[in-house]
Backbone as CSV, one residue per row, in Angstrom:
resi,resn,N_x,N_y,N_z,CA_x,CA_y,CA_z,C_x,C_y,C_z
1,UNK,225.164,20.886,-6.305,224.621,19.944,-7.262,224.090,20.723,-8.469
2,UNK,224.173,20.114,-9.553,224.050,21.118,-11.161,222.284,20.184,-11.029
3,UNK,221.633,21.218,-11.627,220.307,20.940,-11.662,220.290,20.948,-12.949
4,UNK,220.442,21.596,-13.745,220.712,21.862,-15.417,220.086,20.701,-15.801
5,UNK,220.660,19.295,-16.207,220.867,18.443,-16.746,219.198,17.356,-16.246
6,UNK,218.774,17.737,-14.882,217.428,17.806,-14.652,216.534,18.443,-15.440
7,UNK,216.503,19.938,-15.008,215.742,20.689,-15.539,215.600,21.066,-17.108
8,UNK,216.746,20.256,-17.705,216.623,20.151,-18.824,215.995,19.093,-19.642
9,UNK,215.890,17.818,-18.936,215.347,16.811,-18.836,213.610,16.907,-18.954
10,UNK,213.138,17.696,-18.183,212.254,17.912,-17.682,211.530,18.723,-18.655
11,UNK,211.826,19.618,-19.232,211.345,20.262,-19.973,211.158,19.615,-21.324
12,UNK,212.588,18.616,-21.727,212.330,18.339,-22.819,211.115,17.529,-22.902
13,UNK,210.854,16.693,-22.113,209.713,15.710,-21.692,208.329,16.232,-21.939
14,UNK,208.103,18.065,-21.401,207.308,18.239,-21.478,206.704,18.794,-22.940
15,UNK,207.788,19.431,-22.997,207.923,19.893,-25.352,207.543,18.353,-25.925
16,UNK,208.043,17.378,-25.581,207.400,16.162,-26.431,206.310,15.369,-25.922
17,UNK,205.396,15.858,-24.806,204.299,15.311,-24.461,203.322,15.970,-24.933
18,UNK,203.444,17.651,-25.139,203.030,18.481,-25.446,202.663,18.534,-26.995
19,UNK,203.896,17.951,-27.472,203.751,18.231,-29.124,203.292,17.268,-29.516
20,UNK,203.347,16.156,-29.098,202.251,14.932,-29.402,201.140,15.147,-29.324
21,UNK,200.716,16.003,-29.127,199.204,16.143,-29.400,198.764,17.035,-30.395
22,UNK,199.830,17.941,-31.270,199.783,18.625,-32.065,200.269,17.590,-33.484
23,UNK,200.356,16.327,-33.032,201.144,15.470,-34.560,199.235,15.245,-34.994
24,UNK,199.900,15.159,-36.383,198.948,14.838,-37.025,198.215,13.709,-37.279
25,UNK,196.631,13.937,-36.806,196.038,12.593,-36.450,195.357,12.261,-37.895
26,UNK,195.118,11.072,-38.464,194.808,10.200,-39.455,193.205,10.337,-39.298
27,UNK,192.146,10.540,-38.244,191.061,10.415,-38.131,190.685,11.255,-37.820
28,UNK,189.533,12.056,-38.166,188.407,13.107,-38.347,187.922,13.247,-39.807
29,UNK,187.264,15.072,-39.430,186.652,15.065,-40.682,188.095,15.796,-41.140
30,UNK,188.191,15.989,-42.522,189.251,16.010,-43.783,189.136,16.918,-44.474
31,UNK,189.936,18.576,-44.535,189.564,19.416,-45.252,190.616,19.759,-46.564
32,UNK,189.757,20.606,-47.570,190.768,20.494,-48.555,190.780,21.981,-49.045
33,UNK,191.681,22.757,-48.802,191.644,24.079,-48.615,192.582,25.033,-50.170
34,UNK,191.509,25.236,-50.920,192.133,25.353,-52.899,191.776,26.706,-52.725
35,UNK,192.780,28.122,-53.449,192.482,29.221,-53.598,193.155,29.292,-55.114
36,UNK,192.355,30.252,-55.609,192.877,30.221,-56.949,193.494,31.443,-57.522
37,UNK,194.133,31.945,-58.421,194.564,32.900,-58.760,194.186,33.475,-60.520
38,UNK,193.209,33.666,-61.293,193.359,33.575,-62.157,193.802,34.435,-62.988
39,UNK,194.357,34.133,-64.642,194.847,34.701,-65.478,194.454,36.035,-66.031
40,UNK,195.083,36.595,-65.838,194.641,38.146,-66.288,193.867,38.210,-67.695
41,UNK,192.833,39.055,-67.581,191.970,38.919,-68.738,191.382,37.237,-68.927
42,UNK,191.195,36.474,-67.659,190.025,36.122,-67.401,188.700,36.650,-67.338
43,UNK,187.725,36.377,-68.236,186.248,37.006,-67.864,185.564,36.205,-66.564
44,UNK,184.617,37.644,-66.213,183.615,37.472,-65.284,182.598,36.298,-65.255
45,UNK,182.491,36.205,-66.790,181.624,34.727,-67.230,182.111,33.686,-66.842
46,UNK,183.517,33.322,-67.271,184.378,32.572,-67.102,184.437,32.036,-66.083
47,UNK,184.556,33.166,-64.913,184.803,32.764,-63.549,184.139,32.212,-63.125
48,UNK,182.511,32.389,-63.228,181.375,31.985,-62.931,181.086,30.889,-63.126
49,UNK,181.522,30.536,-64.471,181.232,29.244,-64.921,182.072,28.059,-63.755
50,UNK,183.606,28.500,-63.689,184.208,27.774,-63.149,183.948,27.473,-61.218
51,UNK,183.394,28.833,-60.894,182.816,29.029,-59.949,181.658,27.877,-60.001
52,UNK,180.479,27.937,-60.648,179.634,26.857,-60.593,180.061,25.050,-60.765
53,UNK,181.423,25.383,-61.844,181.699,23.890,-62.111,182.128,23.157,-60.738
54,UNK,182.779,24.252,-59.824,183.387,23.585,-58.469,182.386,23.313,-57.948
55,UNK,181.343,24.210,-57.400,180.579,23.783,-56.634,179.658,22.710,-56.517
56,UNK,179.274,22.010,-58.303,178.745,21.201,-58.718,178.982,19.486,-58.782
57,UNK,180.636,20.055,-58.027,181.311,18.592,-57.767,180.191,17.944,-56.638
58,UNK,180.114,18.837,-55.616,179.536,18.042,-53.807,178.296,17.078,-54.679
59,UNK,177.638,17.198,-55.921,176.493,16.454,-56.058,176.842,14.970,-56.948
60,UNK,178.314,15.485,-57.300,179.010,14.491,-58.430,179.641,13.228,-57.358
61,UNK,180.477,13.673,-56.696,181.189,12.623,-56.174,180.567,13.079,-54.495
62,UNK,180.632,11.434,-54.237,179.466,11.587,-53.394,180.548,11.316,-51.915
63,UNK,181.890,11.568,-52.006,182.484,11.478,-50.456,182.497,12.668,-49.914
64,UNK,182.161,13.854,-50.829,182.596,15.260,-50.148,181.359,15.342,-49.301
65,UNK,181.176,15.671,-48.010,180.373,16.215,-47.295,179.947,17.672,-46.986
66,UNK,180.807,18.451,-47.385,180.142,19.918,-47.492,181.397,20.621,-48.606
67,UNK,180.868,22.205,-49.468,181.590,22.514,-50.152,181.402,24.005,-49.822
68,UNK,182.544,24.827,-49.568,181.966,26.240,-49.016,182.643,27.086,-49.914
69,UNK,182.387,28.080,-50.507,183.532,29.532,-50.831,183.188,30.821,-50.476
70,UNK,184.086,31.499,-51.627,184.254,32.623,-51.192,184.937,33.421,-52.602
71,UNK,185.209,35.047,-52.484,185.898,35.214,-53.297,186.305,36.587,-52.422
72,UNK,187.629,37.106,-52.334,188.596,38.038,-51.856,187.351,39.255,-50.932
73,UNK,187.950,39.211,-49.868,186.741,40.681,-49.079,188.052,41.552,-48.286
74,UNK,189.583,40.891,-49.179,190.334,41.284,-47.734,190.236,43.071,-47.836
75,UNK,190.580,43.118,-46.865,190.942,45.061,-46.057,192.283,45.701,-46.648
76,UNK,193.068,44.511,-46.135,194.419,44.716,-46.333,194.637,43.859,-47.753
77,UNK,195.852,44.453,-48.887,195.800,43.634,-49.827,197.178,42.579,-49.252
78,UNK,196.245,41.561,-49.215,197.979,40.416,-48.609,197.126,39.120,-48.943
79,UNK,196.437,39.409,-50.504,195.791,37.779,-51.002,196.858,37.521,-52.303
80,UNK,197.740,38.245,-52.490,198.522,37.352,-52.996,198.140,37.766,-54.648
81,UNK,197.391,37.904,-54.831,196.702,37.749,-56.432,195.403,36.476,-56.679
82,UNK,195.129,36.034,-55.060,194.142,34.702,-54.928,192.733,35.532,-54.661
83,UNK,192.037,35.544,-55.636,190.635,35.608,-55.466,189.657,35.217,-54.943
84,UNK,189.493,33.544,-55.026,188.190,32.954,-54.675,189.131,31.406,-54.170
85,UNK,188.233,31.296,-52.990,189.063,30.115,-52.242,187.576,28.828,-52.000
86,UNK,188.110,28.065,-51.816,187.194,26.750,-51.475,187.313,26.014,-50.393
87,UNK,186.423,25.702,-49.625,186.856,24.734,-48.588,186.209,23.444,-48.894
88,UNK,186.708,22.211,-49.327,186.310,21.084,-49.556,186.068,20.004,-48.040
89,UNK,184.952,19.713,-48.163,184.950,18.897,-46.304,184.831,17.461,-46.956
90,UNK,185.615,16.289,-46.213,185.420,14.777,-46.337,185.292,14.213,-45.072
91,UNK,184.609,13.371,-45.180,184.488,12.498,-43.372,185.913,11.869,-42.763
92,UNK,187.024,11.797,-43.692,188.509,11.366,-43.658,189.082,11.583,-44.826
93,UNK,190.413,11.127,-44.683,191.375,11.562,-45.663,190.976,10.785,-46.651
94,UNK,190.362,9.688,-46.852,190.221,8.806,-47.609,189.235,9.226,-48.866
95,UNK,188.154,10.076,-48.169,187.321,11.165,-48.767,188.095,11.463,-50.061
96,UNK,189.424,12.583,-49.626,190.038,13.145,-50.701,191.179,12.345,-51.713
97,UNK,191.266,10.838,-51.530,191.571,10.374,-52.094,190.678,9.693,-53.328
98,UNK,190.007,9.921,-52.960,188.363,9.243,-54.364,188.238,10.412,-54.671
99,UNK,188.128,11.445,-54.252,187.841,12.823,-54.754,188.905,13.201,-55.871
100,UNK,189.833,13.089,-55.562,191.422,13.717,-56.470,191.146,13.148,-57.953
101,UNK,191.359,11.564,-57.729,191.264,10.972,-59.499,190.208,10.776,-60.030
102,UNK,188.726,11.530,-59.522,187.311,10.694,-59.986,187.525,11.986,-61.004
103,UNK,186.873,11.128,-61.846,186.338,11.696,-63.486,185.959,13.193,-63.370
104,UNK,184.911,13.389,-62.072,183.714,14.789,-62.042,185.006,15.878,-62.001
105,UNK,186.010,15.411,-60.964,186.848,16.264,-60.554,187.902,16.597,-61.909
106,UNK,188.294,15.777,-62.757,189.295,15.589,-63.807,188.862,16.490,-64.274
107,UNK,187.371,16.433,-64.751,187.037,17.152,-65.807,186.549,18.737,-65.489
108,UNK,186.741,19.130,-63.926,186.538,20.627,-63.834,188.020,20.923,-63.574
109,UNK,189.230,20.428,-63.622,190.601,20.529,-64.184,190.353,21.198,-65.235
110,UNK,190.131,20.050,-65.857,190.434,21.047,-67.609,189.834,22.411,-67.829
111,UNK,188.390,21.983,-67.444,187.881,23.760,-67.370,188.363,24.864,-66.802
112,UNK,189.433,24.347,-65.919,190.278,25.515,-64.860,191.421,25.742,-65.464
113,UNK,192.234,24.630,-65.559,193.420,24.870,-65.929,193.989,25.565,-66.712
114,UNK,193.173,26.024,-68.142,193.364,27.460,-68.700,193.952,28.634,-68.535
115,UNK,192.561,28.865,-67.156,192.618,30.047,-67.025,193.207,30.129,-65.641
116,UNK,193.947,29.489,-65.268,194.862,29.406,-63.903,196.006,29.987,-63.874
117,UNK,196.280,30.846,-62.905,197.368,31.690,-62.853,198.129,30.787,-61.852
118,UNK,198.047,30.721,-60.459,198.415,29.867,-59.824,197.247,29.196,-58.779
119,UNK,197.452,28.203,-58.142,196.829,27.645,-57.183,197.412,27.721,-55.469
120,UNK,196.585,27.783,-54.888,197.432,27.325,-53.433,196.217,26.178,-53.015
121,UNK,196.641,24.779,-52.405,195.940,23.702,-51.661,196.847,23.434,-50.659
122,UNK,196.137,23.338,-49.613,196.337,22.908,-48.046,195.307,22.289,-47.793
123,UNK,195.938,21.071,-47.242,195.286,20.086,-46.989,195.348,19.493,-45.485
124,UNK,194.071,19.342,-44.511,194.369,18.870,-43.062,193.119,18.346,-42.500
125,UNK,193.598,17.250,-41.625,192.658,16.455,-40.672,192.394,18.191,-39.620
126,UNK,190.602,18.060,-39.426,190.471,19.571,-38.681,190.274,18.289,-37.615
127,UNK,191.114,19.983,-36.260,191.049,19.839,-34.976,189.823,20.511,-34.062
128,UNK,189.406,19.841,-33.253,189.097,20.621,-32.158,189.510,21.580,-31.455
């Protein structure tokens, strides 16, 4: 008797019981994960400023629940040319949908967008 067609069965069952729990769930808290890269012969002032303008959002728009950064400590150089990263927290995705088009946020765009070399955003419901 060929077992194959079992044991193949079987496994697949378990890869898709398994990976269902890795699909992406719609409910938790909501992170919004922005690193920036900026333009060469950007100033230190500059940065700062823009540095403060981000952080000044969590008091502007009132869905973000926490706002954290950082700026490059790596060992190894493998940041890409990304300096200073942000972690944006919302109670749900819905969070970062009022967050994206509100005014506070528009307008620390413009102050960035200048001096922006590139961006990276990743965006995810956090797991346990």
């Amino acid at each position: 008797m060929n077992r194959f067609p079992l044991a193949a069965a079987l496994a697949l069952a378990l890869l898709f019981s398994a990976g269902s729990s890795l699909r992406a769930d719609e409910s938790g808290p909501f992170r919004h994960f922005v690193s920036f890269q900026f333009k060469a012969g950007t100033s230190e002032d500059k940065i700062h400023e823009i540095v403060t303008g981000f952080l000044a959002l969590k008091g502007k728009i009132d869905t973000i629940t926490g706002l954290e950064w950082g700026g490059t400590e790596n060992v190894e150089p493998r940041n890409d040319g990304f300096t200073h990263s942000f972690l944006v927290s919302f109670r749900d995705k819905a969070g970062l949908e009022v967050y994206l088009p509100h005014p506070a946020h528009q307008e620390f765009v413009k102050l960035l967008r200048p001096h922006l070399e590139k961006v990276y955003v990743f965006d995810y419901t956090a797991k346990q």
